[in-house]
Rosetta silent file (secondary structure, phi, psi, omega in degrees, C-alpha in Angstrom):
SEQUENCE: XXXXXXXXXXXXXXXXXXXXXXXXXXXXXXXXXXXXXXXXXXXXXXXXXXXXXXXXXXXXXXXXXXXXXXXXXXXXXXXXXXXXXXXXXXXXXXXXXXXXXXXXXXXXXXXXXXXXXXXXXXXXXXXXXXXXXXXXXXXXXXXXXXXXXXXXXXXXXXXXXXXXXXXXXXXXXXXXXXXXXXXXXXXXXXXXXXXXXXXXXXXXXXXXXXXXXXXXXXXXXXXXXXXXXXXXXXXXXXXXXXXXXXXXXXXXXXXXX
SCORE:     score description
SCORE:     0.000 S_00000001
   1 L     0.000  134.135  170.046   26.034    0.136   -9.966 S_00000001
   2 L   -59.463   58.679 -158.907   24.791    3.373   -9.249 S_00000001
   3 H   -15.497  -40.594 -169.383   21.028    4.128   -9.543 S_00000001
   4 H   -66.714  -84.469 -174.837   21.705    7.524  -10.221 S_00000001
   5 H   -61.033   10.326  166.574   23.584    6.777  -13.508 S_00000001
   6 L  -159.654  101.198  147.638   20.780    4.108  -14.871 S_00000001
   7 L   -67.793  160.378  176.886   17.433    5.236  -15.033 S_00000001
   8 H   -22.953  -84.190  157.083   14.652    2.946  -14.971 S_00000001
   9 H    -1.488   -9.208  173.486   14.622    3.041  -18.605 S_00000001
  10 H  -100.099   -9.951 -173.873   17.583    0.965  -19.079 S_00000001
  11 L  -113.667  126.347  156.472   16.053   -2.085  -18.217 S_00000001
  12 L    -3.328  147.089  178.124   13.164   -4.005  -20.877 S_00000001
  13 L   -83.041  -12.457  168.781    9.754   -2.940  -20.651 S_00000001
  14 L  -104.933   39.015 -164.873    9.163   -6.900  -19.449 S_00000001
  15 L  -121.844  169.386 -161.095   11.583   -7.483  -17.824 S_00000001
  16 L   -51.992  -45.113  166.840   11.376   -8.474  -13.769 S_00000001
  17 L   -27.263  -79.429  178.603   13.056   -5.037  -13.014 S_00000001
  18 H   -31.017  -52.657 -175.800   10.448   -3.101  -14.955 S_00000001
  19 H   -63.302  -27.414 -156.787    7.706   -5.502  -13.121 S_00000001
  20 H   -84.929  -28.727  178.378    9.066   -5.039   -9.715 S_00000001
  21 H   -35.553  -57.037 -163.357    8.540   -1.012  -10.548 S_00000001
  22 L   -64.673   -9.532 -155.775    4.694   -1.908  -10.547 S_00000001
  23 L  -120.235   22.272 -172.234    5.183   -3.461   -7.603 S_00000001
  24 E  -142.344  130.932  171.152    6.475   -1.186   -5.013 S_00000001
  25 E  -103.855  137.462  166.365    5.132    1.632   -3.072 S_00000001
  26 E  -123.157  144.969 -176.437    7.139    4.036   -1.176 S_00000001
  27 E   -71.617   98.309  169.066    5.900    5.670    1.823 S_00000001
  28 L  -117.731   96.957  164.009    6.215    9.315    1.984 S_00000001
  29 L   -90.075   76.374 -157.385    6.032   10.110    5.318 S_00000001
  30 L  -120.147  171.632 -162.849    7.275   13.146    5.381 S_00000001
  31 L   -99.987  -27.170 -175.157    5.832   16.648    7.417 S_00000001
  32 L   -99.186  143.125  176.624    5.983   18.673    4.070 S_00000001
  33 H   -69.255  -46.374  167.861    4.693   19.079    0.641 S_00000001
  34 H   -37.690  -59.887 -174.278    8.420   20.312   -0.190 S_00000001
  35 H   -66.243  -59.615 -174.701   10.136   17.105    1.547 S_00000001
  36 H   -27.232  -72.099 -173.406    7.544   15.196   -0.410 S_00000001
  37 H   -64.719  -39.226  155.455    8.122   16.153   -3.679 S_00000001
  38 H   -21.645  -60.469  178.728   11.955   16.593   -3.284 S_00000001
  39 H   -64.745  -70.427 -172.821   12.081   12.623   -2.044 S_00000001
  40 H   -30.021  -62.669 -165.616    9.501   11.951   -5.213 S_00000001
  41 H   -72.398    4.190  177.629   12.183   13.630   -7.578 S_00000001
  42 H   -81.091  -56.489 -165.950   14.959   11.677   -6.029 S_00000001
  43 H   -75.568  -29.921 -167.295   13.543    8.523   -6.208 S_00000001
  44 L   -42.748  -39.272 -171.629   11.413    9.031   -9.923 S_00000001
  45 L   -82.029   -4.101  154.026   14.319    6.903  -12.169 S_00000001
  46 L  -133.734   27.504 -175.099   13.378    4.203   -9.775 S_00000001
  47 L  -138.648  117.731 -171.049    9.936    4.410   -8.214 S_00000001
  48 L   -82.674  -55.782  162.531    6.988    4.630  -10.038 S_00000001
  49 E   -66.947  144.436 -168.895    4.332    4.266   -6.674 S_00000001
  50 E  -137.876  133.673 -168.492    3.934    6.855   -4.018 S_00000001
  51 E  -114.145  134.676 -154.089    1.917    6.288   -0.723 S_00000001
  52 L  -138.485   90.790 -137.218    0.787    9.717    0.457 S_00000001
  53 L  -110.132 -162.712 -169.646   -0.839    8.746    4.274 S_00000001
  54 H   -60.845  -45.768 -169.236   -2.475   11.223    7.267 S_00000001
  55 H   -79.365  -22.412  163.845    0.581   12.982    8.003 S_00000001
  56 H   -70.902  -22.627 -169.891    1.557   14.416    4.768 S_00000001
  57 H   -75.768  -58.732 -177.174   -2.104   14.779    3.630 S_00000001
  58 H   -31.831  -61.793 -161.083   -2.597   16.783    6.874 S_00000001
  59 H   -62.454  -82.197 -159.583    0.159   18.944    6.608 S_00000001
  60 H   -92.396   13.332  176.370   -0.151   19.791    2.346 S_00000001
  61 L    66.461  147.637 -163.116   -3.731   18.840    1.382 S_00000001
  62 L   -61.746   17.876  152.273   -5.382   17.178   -1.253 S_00000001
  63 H   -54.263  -71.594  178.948   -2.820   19.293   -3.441 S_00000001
  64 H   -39.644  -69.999  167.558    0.038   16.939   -2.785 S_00000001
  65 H    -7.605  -56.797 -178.655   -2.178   14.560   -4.791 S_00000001
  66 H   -96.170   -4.662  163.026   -2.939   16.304   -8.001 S_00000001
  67 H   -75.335  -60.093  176.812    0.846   17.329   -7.941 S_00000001
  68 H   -53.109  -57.064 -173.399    2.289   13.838   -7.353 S_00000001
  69 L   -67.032  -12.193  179.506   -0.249   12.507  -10.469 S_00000001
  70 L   -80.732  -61.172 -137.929    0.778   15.756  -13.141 S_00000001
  71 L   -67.718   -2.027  178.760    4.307   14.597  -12.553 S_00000001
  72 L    91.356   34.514  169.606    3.133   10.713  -13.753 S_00000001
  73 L  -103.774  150.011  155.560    3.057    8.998  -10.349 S_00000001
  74 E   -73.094  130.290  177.012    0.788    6.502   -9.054 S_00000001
  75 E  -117.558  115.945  137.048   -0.935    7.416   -5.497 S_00000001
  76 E  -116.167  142.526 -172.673   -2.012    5.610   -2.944 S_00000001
  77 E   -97.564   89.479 -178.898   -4.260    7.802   -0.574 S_00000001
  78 E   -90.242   91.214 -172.443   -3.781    6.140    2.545 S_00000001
  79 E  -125.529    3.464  154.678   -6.371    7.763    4.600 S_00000001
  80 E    76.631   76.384  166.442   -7.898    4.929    6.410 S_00000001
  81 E  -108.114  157.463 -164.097  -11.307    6.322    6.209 S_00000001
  82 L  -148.999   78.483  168.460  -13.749    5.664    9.144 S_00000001
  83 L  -112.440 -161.377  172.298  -17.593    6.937    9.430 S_00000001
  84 L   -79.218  167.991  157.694  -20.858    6.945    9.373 S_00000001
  85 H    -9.629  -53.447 -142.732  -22.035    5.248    5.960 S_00000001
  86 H  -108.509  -36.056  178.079  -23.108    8.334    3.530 S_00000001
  87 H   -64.918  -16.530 -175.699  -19.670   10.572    5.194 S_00000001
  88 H   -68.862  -59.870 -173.277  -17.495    7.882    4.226 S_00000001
  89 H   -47.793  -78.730  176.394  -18.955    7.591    1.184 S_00000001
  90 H   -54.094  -29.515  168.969  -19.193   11.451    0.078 S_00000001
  91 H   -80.644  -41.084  159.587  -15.578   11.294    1.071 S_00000001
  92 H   -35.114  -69.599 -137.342  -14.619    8.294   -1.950 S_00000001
  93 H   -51.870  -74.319 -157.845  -16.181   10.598   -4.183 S_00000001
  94 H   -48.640  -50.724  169.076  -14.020   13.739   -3.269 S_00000001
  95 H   -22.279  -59.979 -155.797  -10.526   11.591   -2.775 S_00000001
  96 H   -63.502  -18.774  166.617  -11.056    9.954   -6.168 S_00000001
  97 L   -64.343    0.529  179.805  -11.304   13.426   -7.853 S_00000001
  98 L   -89.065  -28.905 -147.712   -7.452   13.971   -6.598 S_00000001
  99 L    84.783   16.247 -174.186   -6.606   11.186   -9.036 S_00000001
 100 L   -60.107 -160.828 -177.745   -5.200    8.529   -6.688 S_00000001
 101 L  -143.925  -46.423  154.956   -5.065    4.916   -7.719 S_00000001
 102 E  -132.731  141.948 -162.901   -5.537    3.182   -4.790 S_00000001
 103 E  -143.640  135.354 -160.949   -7.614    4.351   -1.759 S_00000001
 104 E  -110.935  149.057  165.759   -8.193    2.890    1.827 S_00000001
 105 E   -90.426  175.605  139.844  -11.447    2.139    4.024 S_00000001
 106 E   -95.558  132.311  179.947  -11.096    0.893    7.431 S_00000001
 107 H   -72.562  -40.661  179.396  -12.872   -2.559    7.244 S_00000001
 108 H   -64.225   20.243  160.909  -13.704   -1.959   11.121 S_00000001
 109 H   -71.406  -29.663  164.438  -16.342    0.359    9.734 S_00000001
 110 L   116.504  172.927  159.153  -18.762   -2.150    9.496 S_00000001
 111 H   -47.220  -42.689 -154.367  -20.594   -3.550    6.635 S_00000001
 112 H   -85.513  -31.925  168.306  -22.795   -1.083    5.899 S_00000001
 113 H   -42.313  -46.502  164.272  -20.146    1.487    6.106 S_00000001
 114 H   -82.141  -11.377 -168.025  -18.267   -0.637    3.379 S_00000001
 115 H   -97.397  -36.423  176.546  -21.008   -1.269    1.207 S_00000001
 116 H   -68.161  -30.576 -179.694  -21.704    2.601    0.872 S_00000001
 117 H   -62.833  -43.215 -156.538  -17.984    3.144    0.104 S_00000001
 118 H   -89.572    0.609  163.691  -17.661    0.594   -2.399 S_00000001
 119 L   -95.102    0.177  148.583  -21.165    1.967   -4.374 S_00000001
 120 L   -52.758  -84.273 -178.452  -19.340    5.145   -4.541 S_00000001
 121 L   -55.772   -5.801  178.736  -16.456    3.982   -6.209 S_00000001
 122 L   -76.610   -9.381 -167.592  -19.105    1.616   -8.339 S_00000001
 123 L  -120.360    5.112  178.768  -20.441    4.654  -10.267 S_00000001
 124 L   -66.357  126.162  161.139  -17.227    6.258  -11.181 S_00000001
 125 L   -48.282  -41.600  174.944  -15.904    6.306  -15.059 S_00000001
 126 L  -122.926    4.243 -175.056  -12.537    5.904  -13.630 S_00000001
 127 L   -13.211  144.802  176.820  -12.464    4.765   -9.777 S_00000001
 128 L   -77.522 -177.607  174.739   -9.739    4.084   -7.700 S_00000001
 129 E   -93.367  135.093 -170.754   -9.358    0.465   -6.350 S_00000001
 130 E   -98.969  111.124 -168.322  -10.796    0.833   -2.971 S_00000001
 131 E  -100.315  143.298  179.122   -8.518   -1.277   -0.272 S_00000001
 132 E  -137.229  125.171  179.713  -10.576   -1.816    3.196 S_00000001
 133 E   -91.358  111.989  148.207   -7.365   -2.214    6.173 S_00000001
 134 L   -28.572  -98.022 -164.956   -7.396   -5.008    8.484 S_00000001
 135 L  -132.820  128.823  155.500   -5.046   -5.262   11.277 S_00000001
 136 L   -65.207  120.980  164.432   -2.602   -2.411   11.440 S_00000001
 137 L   -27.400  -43.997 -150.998    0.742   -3.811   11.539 S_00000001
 138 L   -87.434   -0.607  173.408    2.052   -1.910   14.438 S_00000001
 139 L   -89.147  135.294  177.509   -1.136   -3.967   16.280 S_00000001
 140 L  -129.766 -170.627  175.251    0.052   -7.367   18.049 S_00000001
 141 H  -101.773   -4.263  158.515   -1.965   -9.250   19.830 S_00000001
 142 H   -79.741    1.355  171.308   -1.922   -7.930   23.227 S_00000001
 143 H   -97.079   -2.835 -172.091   -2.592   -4.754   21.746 S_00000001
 144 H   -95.900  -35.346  165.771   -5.877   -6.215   19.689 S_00000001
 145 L   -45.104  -57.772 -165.304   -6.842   -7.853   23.361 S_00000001
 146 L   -52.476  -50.952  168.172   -6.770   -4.089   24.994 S_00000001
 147 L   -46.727  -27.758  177.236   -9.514   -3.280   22.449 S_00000001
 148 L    87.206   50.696  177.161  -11.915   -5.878   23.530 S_00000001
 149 L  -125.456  108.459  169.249  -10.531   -7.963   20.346 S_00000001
 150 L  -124.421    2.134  170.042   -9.708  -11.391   21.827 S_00000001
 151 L   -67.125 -176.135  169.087   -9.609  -12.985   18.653 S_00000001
 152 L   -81.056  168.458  159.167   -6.127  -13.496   16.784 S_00000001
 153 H   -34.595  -40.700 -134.161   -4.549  -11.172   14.955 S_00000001
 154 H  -104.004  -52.684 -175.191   -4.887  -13.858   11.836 S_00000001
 155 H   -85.460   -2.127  178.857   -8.499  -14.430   12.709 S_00000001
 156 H   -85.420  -14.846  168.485  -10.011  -10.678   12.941 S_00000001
 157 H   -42.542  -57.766 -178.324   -8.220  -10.324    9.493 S_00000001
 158 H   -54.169  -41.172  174.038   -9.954  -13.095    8.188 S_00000001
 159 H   -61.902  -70.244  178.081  -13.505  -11.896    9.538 S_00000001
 160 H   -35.921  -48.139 -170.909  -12.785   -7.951    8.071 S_00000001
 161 H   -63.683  -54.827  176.071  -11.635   -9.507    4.823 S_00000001
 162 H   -51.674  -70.947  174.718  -15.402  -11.309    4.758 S_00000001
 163 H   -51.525   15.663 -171.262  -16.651   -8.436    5.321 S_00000001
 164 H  -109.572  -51.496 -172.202  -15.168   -6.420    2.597 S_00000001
 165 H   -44.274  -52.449 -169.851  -16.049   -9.487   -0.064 S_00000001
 166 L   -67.405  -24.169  179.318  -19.316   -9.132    1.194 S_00000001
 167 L   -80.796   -0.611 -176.590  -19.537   -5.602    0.479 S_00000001
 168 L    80.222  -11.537 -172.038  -18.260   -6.202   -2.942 S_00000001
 169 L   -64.704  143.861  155.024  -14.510   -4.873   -2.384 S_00000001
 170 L  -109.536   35.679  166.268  -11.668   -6.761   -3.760 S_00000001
 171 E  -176.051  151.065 -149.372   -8.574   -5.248   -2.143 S_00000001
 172 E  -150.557  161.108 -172.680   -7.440   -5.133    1.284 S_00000001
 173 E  -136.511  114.498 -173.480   -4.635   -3.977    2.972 S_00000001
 174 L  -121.423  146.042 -178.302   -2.530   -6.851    5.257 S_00000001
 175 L  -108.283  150.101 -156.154    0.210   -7.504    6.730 S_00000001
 176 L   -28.235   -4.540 -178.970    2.677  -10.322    5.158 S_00000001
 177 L  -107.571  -11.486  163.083    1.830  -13.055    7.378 S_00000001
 178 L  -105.272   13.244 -140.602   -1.855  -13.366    6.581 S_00000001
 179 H   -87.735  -58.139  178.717   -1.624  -11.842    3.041 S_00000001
 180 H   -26.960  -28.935  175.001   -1.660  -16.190    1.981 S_00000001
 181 H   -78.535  -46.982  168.512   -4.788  -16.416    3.704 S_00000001
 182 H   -67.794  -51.739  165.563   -6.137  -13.636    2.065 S_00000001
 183 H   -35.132  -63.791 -170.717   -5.033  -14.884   -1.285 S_00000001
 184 H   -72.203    0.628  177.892   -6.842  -17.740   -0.804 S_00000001
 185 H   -98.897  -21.006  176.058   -9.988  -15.871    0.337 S_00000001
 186 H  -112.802  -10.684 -178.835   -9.760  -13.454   -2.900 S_00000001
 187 L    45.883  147.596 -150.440   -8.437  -15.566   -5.338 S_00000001
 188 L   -49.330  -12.299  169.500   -6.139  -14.198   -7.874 S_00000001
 189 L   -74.298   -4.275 -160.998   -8.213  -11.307   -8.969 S_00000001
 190 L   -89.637  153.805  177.925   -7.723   -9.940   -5.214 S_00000001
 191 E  -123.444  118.661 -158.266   -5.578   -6.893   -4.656 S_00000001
 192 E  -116.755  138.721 -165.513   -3.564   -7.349   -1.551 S_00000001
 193 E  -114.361   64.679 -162.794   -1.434   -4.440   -0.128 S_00000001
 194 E  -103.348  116.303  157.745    1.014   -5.249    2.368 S_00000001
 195 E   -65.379 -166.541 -155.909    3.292   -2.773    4.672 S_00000001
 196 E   107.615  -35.642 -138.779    5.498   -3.862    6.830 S_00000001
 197 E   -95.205  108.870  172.676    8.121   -4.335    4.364 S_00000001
 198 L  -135.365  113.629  172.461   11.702   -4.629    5.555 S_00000001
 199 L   -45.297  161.636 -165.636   14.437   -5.564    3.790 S_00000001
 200 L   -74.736  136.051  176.157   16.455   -8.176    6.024 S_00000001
 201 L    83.356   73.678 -159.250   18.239   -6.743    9.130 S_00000001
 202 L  -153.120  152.763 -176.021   16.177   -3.335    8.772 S_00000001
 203 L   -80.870  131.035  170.292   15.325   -1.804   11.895 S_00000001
 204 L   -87.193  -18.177  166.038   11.992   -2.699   12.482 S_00000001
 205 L    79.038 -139.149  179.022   10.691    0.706   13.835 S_00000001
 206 L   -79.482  -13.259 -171.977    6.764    0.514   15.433 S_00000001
 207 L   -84.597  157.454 -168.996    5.788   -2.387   13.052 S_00000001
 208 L  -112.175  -64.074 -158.768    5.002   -5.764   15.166 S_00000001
 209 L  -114.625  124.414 -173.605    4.279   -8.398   11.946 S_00000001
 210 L  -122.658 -177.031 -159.352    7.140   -7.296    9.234 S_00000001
 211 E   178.736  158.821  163.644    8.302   -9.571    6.522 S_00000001
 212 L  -100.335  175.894  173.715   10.905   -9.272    3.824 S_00000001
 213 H   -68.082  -44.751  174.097   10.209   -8.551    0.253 S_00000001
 214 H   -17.694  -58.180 -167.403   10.607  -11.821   -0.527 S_00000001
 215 H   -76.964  -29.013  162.549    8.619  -13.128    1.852 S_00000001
 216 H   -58.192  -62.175  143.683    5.394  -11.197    0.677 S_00000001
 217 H   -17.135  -79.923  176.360    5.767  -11.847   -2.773 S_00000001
 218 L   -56.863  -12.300  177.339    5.797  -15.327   -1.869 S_00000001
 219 L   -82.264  -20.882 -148.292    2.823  -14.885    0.089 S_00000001
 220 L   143.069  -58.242 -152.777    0.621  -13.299   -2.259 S_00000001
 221 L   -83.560  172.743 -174.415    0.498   -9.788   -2.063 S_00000001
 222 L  -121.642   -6.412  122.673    0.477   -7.577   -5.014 S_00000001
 223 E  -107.709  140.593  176.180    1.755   -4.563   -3.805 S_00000001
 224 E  -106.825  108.414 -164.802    4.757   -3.707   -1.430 S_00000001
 225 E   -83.293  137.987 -171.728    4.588   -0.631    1.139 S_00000001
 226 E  -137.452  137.038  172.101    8.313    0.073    1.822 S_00000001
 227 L  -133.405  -67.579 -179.187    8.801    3.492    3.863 S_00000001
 228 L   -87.672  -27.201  172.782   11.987    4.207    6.374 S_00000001
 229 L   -69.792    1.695 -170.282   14.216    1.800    4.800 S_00000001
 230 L  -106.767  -63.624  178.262   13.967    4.190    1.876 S_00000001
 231 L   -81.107  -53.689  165.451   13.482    7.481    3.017 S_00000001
 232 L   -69.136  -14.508  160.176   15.591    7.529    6.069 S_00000001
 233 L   -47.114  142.623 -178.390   18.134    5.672    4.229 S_00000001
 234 L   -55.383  -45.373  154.478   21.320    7.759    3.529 S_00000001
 235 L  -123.225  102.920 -136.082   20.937    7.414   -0.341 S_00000001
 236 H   -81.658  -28.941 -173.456   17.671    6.946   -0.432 S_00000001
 237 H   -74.684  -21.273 -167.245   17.610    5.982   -4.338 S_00000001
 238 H   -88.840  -10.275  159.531   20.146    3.581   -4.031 S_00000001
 239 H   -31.117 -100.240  162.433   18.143    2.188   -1.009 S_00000001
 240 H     5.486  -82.027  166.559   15.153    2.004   -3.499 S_00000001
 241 H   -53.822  -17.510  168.373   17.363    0.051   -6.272 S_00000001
 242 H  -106.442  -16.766  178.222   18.340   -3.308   -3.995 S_00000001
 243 H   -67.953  -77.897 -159.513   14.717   -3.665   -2.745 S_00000001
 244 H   -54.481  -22.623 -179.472   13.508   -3.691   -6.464 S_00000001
 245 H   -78.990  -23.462  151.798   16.229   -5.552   -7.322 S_00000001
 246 H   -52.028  -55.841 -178.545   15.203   -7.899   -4.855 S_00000001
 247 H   -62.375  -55.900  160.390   11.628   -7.914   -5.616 S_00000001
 248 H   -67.831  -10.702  157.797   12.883   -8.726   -9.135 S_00000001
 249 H   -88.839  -12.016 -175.594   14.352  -11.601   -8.332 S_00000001
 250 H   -83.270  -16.993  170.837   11.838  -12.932   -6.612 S_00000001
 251 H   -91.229  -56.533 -140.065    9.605  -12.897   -9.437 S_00000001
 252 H   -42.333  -65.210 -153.860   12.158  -13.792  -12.040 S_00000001
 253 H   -75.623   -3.949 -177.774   11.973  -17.058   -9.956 S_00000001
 254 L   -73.940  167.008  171.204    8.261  -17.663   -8.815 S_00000001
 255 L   -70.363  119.689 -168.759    6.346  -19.919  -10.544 S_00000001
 256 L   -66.811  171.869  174.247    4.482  -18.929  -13.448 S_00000001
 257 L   -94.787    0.000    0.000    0.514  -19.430  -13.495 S_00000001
């Protein structure tokens, strides 16, 4: 079946399909505001989430933001941010005025650095959900070693994640092989974010710990960052259309709560 001839809209407003919509991000890493939106309208009859990261922000400015949200997308403003305490902080405020939905800290900011971020977003009428990042994927562990990191990958997650809790934050951004660990550290109210995300026999590109949709799902997480297996795919929508349809099967079948 063609994406292109069945929008979204053909499938139940409950139904796993619908669900897996909520549950997928796509990465547009693209150099342009143009390429951006162009890929957005391609993709719109099946992608509801939009991840809008350094290099596109760079290039078109907190514009691309307030564009992607008139047209009825979700953003996440993946901008990693990482200061002192009150710039971090003054920067929540402006981001969340683009309209984004979800918006990242670096957890390696420190405590106090998180604690100012997340009493930003505490005083908002609408605030985004504020995600504090982990581990970078594309980080293994001889690259976490080089840093003067000799812990594991699995355990500086685990520390950064305390420290986010402690700071009041509930949502973190991991990749699929700790996101269980994290589950069990946030308990079901936690909002776990994982890239990474390759359908199977996908190139893996610069990412180290990758995962299928399946396997995240099954893991935990609550959102799925999907990027080159999407965009650089040749039709990118119908690309789009077997990951959710994946992603919907895997909930059809998990276990309810």
């Amino acid at each position: 079946m063609n994406p292109h001839d069945t929008p979204h809209t053909a499938h139940p407003p409950d139904s796993p399909f619908e669900i897996a919509r909520e549950r997928l991000i796509v990465a547009l890493d693209v150099p342009t505001a143009e390429a951006a939106l162009a890929l957005a309208a391609q993709l719109e009859d099946q992608c509801q989430w939009f991840k809008v990261g350094l290099e596109l922000y760079i290039a078109a400015g907190p514009a691309i933001v307030e564009k992607l949200v008139s047209r009825g997308h979700s953003i996440f403003l993946d901008l990693k941010l990482h200061d002192i305490p009150n710039t971090v902080a003054a920067a929540v405020r402006s981001a969340a005025s683009l309209g984004a939905s979800l918006l990242t800290v670096h957890a390696a900011g420190g405590p106090a650095m998180l604690a100012a971020a997340q009493e930003a977003v505490s005083i908002m009428a609408r605030p985004p959900q504020l995600l504090a990042v982990t581990v970078l994927t594309s980080i293994d562990q001889a690259q976490l070693t080089a840093t003067g990191v000799h812990a594991t990958p699995q355990e500086q997650v685990a520390l950064l994640t305390n420290l986010g809790l402690q700071a009041g934050i509930r949502g973190f951004v991991c990749s699929p092989q700790e996101a269980a660990a994290l589950r069990a550290l946030t308990g079901p109210a936690g909002v776990l974010v994982t890239p990474g995300i390759r359908p199977a026999g996908a190139d893996r590109g610069d990412q180290q710990r990758i995962a299928t949709p399946t396997y995240a799902l099954d893991q935990g997480a609550s959102y799925l960052v999907v990027g080159r297996p999407i965009t650089q795919a040749a039709d990118p929508a119908l690309a789009a259309e077997a990951i959710l349809l994946e992603i919907a099967e895997a909930l059809a079948i998990a276990p309810t709560e």
